[in-house]
N, C-alpha and C positions, 0 to 999 in steps of 0.2 A: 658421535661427534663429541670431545672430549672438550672441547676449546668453546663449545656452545654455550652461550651466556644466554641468559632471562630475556633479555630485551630480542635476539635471535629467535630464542621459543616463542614470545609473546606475537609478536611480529608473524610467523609461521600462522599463527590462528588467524590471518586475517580475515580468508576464505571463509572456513565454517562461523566466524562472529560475522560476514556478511548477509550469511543466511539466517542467523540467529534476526537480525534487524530487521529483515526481512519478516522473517515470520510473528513477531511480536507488534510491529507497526502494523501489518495487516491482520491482527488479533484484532489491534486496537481499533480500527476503521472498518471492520465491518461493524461492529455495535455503532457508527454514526448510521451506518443502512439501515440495519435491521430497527436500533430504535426512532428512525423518521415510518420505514412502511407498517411494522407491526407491535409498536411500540416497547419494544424487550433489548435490551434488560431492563429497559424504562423508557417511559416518550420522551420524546426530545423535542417537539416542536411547540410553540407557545398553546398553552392551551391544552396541554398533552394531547392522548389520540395518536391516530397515524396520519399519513397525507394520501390521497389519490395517486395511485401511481403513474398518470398523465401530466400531472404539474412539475412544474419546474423542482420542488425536492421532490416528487415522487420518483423522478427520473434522477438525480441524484443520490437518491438512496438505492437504488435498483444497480446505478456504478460500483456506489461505495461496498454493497454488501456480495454482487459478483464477484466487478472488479477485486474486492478486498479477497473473498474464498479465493481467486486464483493466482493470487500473489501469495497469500497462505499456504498453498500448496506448490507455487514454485511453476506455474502451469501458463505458457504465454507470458511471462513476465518482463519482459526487454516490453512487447506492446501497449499492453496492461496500463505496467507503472505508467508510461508518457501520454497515454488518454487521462487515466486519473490526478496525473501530476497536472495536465492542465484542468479538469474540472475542478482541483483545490482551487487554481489560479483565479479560476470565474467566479466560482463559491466566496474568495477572500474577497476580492473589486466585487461584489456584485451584491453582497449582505452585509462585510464587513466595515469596508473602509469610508464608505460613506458615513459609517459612526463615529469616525475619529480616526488620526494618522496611527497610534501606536497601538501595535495589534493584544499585547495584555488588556489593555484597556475597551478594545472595541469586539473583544471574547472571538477575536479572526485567530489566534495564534496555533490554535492546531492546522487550523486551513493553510497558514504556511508552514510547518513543521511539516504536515503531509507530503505538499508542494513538491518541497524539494529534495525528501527521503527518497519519492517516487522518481524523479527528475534524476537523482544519484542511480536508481536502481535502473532506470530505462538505458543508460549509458554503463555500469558497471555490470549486470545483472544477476543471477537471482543465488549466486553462489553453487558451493557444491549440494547441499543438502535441500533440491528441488526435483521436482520433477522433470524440468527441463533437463539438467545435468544427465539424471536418469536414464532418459529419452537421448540425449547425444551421447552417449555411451553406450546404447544398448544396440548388438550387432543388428546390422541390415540383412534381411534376408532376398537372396534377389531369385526372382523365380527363374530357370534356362527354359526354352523352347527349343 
């Protein structure tokens, strides 16, 4: 394509930079899991430590750190994201906003960056560079009788 301009090519990459966000946001959201149950890469919870994995973050971090591997690897993602994209939503109303309306301030602003990355990904999904893709590309074999 002789006539193809920058903004054309850029443009072109949108697919593989949707799985790039994909996979760097769920980098980034499993360490909220992993550091609520087993405190790594560090504790997160007041007090460090882990939580019970029956409590409300116990069960939160057991989403965040699933949920996050499977979106990681592109696996279920259209469902995934829209389960986690609402437990951001509960996470921000339910810890955050009771501290104050602006969420820099009341330390909620990942819970909605989360929110609606996954909300984006449950309607757009998981790009080409998943597993899902993988999976709907790869021939069906049908058995005859």
């Amino acid at each position: 394509m002789p006539d193809e301009n920058i903004v054309t090519r850029w443009r072109s990459w949108a697919p593989q930079l949707l799985s790039v966000l994909r996979i760097i946001a769920a980098f980034l959201f499993i360490q909220f899991g992993t550091g609520k149950l087993f405190a790594s890469p560090g504790p997160l919870m007041p007090g460090g430590g882990t939580v019970p994995v029956g409590s409300l973050p116990g069960i939160a971090g057991l989403l965040e750190a699933v949920g996050g591997k499977l979106l990681l690897l592109g696996l279920f993602t259209r469902p995934v994201a829209f389960l986690v994209s609402g437990e951001m939503a509960i996470a921000y109303f339910h810890s955050h906003a009771p501290s104050g309306f602006w969420p820099v301030l009341n330390g909620g602003h990942p819970a909605v960056l989360f929110c609606f990355v996954w909300l984006y990904l449950s309607s757009a999904g998981p790009g080409p560079w998943s597993l899902d893709a993988l999976l709907r590309r790869a021939p069906r074999v049908v058995e005859q009788s």
